[in-house]
C-alpha positions as CSV (number, residue, x, y, z in Angstrom):
1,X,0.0,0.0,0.0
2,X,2.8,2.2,0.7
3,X,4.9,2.4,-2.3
4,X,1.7,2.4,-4.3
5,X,0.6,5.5,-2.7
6,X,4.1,6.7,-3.4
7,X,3.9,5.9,-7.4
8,X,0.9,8.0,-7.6
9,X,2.3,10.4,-5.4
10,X,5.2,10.0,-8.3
11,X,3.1,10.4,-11.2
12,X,2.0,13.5,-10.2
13,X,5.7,15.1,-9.8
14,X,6.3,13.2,-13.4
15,X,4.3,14.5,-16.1
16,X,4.7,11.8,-18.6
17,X,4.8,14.4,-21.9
18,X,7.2,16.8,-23.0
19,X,9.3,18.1,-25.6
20,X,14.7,14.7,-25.5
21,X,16.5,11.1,-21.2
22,X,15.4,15.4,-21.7
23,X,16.2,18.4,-19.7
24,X,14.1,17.1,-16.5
25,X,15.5,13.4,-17.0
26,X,19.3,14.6,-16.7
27,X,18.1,17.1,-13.9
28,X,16.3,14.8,-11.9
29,X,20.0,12.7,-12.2
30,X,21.6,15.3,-10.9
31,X,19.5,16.0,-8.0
32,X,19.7,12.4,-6.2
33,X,23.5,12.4,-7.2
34,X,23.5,15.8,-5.2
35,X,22.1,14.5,-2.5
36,X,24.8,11.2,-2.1
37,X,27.4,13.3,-2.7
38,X,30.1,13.4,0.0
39,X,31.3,17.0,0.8
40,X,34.9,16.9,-0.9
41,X,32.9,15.7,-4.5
42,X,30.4,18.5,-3.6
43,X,33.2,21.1,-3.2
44,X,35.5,19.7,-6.0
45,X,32.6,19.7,-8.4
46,X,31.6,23.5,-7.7
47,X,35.0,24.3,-7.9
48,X,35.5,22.8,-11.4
49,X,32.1,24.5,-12.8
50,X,32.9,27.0,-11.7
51,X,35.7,27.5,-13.8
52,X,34.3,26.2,-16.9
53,X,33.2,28.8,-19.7
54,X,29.5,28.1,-19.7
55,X,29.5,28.4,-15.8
56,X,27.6,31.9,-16.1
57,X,24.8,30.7,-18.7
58,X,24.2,27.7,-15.9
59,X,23.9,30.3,-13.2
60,X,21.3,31.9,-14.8
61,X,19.0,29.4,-16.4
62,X,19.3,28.1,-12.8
63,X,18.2,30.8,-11.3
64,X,20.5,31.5,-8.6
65,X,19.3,34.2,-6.7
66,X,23.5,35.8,-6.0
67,X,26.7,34.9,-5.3
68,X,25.3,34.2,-1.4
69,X,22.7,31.7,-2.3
70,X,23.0,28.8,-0.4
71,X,21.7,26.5,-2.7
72,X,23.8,28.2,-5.8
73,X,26.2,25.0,-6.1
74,X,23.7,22.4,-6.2
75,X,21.7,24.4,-8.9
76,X,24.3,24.8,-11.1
77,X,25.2,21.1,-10.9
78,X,22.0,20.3,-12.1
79,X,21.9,22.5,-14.7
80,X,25.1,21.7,-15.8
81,X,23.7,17.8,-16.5
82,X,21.6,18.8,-19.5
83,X,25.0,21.0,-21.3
84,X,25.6,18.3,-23.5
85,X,22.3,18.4,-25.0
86,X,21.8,22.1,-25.0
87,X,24.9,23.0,-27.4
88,X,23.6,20.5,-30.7
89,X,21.3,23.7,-31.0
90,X,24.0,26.2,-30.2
91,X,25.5,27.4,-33.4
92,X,28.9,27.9,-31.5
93,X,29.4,24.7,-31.9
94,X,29.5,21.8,-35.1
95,X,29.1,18.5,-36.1
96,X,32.9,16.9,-37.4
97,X,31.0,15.1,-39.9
98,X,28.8,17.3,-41.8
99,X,29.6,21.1,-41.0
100,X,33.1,23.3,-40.4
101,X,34.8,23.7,-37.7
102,X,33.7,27.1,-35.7
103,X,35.9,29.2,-33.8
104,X,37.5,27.8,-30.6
105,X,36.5,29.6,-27.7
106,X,38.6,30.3,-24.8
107,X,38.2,27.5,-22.1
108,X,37.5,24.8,-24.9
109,X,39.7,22.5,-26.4
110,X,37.2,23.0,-29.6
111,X,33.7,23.2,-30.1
112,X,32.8,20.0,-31.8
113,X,29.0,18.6,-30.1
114,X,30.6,14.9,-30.0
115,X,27.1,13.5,-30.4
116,X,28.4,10.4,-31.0
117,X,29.2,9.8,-27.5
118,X,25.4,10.2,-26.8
119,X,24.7,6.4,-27.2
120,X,26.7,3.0,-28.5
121,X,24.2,1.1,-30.8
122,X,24.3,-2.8,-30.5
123,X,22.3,-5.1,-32.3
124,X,19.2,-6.0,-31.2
125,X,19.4,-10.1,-31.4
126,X,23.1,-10.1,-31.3
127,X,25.4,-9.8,-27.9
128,X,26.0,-7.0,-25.7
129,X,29.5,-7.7,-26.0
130,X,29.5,-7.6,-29.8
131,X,31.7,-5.1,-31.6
132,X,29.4,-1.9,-31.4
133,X,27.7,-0.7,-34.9
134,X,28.1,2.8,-34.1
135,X,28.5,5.3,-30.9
136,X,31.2,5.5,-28.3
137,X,29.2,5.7,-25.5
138,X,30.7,3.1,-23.5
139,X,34.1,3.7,-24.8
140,X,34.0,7.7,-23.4
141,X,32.6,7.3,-19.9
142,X,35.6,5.2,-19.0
143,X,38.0,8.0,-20.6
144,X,36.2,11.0,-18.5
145,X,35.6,9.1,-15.3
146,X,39.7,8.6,-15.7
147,X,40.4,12.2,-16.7
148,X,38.8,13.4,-13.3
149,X,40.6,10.8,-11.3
150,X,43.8,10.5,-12.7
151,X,46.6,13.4,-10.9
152,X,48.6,13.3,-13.7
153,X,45.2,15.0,-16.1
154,X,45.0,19.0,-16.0
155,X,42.6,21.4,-14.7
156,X,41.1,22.2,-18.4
157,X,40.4,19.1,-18.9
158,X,39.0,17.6,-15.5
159,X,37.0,21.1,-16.3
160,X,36.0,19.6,-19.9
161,X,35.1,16.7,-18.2
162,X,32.4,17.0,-15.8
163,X,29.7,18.2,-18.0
164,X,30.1,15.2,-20.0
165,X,30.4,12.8,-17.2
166,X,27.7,14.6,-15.4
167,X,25.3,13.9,-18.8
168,X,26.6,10.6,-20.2
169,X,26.0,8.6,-17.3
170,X,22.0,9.5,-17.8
171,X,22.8,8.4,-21.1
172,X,24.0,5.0,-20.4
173,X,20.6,4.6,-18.5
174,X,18.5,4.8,-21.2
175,X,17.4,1.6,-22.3
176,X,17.4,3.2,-26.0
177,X,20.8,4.6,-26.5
178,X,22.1,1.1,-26.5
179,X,20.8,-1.0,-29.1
180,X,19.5,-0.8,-33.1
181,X,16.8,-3.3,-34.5
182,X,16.8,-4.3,-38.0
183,X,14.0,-3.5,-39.6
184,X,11.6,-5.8,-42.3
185,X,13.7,-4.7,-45.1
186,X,17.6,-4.4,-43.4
187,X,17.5,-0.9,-41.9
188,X,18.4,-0.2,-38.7
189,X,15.8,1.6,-36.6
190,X,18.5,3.8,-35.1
191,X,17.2,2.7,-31.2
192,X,13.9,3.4,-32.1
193,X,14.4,6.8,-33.8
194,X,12.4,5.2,-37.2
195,X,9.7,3.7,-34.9
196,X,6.7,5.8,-35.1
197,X,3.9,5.6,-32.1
198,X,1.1,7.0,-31.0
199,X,0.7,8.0,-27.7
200,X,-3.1,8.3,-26.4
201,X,-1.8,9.6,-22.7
202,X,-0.5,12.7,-24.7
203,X,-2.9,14.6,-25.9
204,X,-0.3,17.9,-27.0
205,X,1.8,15.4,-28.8
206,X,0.5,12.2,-29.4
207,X,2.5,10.9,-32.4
208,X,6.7,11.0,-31.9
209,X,9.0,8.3,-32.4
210,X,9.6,5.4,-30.3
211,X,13.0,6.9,-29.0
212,X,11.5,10.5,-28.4
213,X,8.9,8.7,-26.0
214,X,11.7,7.1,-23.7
215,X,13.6,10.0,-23.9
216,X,10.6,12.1,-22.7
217,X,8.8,10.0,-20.2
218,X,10.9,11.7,-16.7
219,X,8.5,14.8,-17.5
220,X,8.5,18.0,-18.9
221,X,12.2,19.6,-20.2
222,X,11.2,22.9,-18.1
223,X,11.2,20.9,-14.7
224,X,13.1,22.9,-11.8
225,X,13.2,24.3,-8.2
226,X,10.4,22.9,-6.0
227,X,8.5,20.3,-8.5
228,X,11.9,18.5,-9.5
229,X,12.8,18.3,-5.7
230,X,9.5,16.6,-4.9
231,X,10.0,14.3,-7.7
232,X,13.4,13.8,-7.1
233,X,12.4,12.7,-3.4
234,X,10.2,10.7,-4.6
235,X,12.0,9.0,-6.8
236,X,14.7,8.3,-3.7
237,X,11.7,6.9,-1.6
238,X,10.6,4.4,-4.6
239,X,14.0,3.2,-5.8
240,X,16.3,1.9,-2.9
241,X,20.1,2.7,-4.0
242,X,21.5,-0.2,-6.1
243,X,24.5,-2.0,-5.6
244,X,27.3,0.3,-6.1
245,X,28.8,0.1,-9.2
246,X,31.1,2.5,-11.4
247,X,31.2,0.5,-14.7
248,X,30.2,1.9,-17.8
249,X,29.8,-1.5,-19.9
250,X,27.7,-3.0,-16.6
251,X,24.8,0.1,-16.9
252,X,25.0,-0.1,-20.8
253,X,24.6,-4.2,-20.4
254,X,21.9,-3.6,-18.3
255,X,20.1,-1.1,-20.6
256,X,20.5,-3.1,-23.5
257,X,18.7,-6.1,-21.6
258,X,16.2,-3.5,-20.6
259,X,15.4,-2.4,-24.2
260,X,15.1,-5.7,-25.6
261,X,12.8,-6.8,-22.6
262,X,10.8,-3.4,-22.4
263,X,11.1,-0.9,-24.8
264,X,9.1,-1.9,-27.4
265,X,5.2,-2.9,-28.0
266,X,4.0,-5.9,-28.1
267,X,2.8,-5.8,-31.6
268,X,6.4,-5.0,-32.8
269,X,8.1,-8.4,-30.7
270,X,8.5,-10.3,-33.8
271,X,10.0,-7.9,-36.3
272,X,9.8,-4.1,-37.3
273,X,7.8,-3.3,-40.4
274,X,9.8,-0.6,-42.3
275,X,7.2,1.4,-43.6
276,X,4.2,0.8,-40.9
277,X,1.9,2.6,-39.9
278,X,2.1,4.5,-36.3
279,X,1.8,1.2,-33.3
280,X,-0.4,2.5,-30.9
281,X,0.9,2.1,-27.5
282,X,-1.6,0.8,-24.7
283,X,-1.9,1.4,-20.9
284,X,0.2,-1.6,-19.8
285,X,2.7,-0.6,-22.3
286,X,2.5,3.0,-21.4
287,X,2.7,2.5,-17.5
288,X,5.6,-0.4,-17.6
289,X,8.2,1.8,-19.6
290,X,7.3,5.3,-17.2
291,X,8.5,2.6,-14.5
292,X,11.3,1.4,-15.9
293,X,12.4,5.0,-17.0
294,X,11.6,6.4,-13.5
295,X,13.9,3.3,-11.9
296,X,16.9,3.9,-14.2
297,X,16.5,7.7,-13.4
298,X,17.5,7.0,-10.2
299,X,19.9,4.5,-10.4
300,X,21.8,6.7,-13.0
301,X,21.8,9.4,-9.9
302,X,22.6,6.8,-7.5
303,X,25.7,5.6,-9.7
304,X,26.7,9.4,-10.7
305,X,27.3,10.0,-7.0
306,X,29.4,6.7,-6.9
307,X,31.3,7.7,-9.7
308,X,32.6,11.7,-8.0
309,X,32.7,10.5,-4.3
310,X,35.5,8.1,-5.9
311,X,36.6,10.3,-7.8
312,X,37.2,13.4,-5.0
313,X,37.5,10.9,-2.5
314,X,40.6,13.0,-1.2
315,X,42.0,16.7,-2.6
316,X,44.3,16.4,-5.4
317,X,46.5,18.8,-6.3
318,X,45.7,19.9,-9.9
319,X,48.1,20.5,-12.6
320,X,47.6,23.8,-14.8
């Protein structure tokens, strides 16, 4: 009776619809990591944000009331999380493989968006430990969780780092950046990006595809201040704390198990129609994946906090 009042309580902290894991899925990770953070990884976090060029752009989306607000480091530390996202819009940065290079800006080794560290596609009835078809997801957490940790690595780039550790560890949670399915005719659906669905519990934006609808189910992208802390809470209530664990391949394995149990309908189990019309979703379907999405939401925060209380687990001196 008690964690069912708490899933409802849940559901009303999550709306299910919004615009990609998105701005209040990466949040939401950086709040429960927050919150398990020891006070070194806390400090030695701050410190490095501080310092990194887009520092003042995370101050103010966040809000932070001044330079005495007591809650200004945890802010920015969530708002930081969703960085990695927020620049494939920014035109001050580029794609390697389809525009030129823009002008390096001071603090930044260059300006490329590295979207290809976003996810590691593996085939859908093959092995988790196949050779990966694209993405190097699981090969880049391991590289930034040792450029924080290592003394030998310099300030700029333990400053370069964070964002991208702080995002890709979401990432590596979602059941959907791990895995491609071939489809009736030898595509690849791209983890669900060719899927198309129709969602009846969203009534703004009912048709997306597959991999939107994962990406969107921890709620709307604007969720902040006193609505992400109760859901964040919430979320800590629910899901007890998993066993600790700072391997990249060991959350992508379980993500890819996850997305071939859970992440798509029932009517698609057998094989993926190329040129289909929209699937659309039911309740059970519906209700199953917001679960499994809100449990690997806060095992990813969980697991985040692992990672920089390892990480910071004493002062290092750092190298300019």
């Amino acid at each position: 009776m008690r964690a069912t009042v708490f899933i409802v309580a849940l559901a009303a902290f999550l709306p299910a619809q919004a615009l990609a894991w998105n701005a209040a899925g990466h949040r939401l990770i950086g709040s429960i990591a927050w919150e398990h953070m020891s006070n070194a990884a806390r400090t030695e976090s701050s410190q490095l944000l501080q310092a990194h060029p887009e520092f003042e752009r995370w101050r103010k989306r966040a809000k932070v009331s001044g330079v005495d607000d007591p809650d200004a480091d945890r802010a920015v530390f969530i708002e930081a999380s969703t960085w990695a996202d927020d620049i494939r819009n920014d035109k001050r940065f580029y794609d390697a493989d389809r525009e030129t290079p823009t002008t390096t800006l001071p603090g930044f080794p260059d300006m490329e968006r590295r979207r290809h560290w976003h996810y590691v596609n593996r085939p859908f009835d093959g092995s988790s430990r196949q050779k990966p078809m694209s993405g190097q997801l699981e090969t880049q957490l391991p590289v930034l969780i040792d450029l924080l940790e290592e003394e030998k690595s310099t300030r700029a780039s333990r400053i370069y780092a964070l964002p991208w550790l702080l995002h890709l560890v979401g990432d590596a949670h979602q059941p959907l950046h791990t895995l491609t399915r071939r489809m009736e005719k030898g595509i690849w659906d791209a983890g669900g990006n060719r899927v198309r669905i129709v969602n009846p519990f969203n009534s703004r934006y009912p048709e997306t595809t597959l991999h939107t609808f994962w990406d969107d189910l921890p709620g709307p992208p604007w969720l902040r201040g006193e609505q992400l802390d109760k859901a964040s809470r919430a979320m800590m209530v629910i899901y007890p704390r998993p066993p600790r664990s700072v391997s990249a391949r060991g959350w992508i394995e379980e993500s890819w198990q996850m997305a071939r149990q859970h992440a798509y309908p029932k009517e698609l189990d057998e094989h993926l129609p190329e040129e289909a019309a929209a699937i659309v979703i039911d309740a059970a379907f519906f209700e199953n994946s917001r679960e499994v999405a809100n449990r690997r939401i806060a095992e990813a925060g969980y697991r985040l906090a692992d990672v920089l209380n390892r990480v910071f687990r004493s002062s290092k001196p750092y190298r300019r």
